[in-house]
C-alpha positions as CSV (number, residue, x, y, z in Angstrom):
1,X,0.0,0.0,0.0
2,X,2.9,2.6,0.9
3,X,4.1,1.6,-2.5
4,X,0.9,2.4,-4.5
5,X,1.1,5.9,-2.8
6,X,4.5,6.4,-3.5
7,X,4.0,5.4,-6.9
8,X,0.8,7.7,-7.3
9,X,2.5,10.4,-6.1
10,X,5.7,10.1,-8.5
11,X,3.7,10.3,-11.1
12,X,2.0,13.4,-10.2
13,X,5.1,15.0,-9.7
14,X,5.6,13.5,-13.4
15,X,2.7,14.9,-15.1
16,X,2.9,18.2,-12.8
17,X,6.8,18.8,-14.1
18,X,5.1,18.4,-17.8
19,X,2.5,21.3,-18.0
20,X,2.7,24.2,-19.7
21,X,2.6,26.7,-16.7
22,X,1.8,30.3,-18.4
23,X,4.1,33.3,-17.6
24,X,2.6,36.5,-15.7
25,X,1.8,38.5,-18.7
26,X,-0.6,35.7,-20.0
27,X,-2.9,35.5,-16.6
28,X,-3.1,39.2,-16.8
29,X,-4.0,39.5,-19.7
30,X,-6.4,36.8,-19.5
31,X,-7.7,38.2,-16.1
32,X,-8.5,41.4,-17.4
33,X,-10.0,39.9,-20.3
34,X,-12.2,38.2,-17.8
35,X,-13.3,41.3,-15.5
36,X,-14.1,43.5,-19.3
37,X,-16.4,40.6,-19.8
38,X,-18.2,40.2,-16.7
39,X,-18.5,43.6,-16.8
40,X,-20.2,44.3,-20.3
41,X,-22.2,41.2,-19.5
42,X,-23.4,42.3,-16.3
43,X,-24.5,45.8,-17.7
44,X,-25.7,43.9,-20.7
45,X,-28.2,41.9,-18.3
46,X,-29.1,44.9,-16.3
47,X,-29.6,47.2,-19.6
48,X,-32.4,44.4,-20.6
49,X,-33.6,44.1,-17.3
50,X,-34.7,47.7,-17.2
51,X,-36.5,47.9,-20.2
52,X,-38.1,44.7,-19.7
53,X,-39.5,45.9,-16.5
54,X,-40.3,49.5,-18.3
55,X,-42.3,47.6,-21.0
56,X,-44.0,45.1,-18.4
57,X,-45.4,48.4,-16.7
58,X,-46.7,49.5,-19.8
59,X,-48.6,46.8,-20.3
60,X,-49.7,45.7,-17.1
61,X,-52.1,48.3,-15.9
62,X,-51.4,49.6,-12.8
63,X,-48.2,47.9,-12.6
64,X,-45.1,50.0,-11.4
């Protein structure tokens, strides 16, 4: 049983030592990327919200 373990974790060390790590520049970049999204998204989903809501009280009488 030790053996298995020490055998598992060799070769985790093994396929650890073989990934492509990326440098600092490329998780900026691709962290900004991220935030620019969530952002547009998120004022994307509010932007529809409102005028959803604005048509719905158009249409609904009395609604709000």
């Amino acid at each position: 049983m030790i053996g298995t373990i020490k055998r598992q974790a060799k070769d985790l060390m093994d396929e650890l030592n073989r990934v492509d790590w990326p440098g600092k520049a490329e998780v900026l970049s691709s962290s900004w990327g991220t935030v620019i999204i969530s952002i547009f998204v998120g004022c994307f989903l509010w932007a529809s919200d409102w005028v959803l809501s604005k048509g719905a009280g158009f249409l609904i009488p009395g609604g709000h």
